[in-house]
N, C-alpha and C positions, 0 to 999 in steps of 0.2 A: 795908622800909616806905617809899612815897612819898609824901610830903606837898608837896599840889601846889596854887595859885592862878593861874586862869588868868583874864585876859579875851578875848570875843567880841565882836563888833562886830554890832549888830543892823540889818538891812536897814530901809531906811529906809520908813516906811509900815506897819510888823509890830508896831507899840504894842499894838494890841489881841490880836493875834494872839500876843506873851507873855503878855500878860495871862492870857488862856485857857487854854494851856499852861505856865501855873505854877499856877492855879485846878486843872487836869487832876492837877499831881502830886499836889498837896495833896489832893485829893478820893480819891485812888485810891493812899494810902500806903500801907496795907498787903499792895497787889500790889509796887511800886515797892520794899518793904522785904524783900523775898523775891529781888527780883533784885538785889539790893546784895550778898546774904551770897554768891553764887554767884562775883562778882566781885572777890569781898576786901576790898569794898569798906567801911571800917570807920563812916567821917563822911564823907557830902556835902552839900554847900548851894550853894544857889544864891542870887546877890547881885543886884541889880537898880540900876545908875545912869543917870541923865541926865548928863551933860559936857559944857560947851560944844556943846549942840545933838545929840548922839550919844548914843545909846541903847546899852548895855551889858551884857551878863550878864557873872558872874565865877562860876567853878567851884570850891569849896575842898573838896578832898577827903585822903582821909587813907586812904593804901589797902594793901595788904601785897601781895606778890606772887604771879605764879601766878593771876591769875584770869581768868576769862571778859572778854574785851573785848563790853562794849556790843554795836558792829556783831556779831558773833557769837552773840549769844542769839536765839533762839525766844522768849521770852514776850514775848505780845500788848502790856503793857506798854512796854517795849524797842520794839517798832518803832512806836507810839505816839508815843514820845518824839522817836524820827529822824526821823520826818514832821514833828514840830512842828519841831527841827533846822532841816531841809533848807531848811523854808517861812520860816523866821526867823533865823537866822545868817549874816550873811555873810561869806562864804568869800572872796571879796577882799582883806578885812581881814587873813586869817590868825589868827592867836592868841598873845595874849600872856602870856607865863610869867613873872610877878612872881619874885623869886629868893626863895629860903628861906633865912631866916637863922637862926634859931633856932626850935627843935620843943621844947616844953613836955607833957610828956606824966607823967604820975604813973606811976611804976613797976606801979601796982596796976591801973589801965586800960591800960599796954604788956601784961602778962600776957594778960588777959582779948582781947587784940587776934587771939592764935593767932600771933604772929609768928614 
């Protein structure tokens, strides 16, 4: 299982442009919830901050192994989301991997996980 937080750095000028594309996932979760189980993927969410003048998504997902990588899928969903990506992330920045220090998980939802 990896349980992951990550931050992106949002290209400057693309405020609305998350906006839209998190309005997108939410509108259209239960296509978005069909390409999660494919990829193992058990929790994810998406964070939204301001900092010191810097626009931010953070990714927290909680995922088991073995699954479809994102870039990898066909459904229309999925390249939906990389276009939103492409057009709003910037890839200058790189991405940042908060460290994991402790994973709290109830025995009763590890089970249910398929791990």
């Amino acid at each position: 299982m990896n349980v992951e937080l990550t931050r992106y750095r949002v290209r400057p000028g693309k405020s609305f442009k998350v906006e839209e594309w998190l309005k997108f996932l939410n509108e259209h979760m239960d296509d978005v919830l069909v390409t999660l189980e494919g990829e193992k993927m058990y929790v994810e969410t998406i964070f939204h901050e301001i900092l010191n003048g810097e626009e931010y998504l953070y990714w927290y997902s909680v995922r088991g192994e073995g699954g479809v990588d994102v870039d990898d899928s066909d459904h229309w969903i999925d390249k939906r989301h990389l276009e939103y990506w492409d057009e709003c992330i910037d890839e200058s920045f790189g991405s940042v991997d908060l460290n994991t220090k402790v994973v709290m998980i109830p025995e009763k939802v590890r089970a249910s996980m398929d791990l």
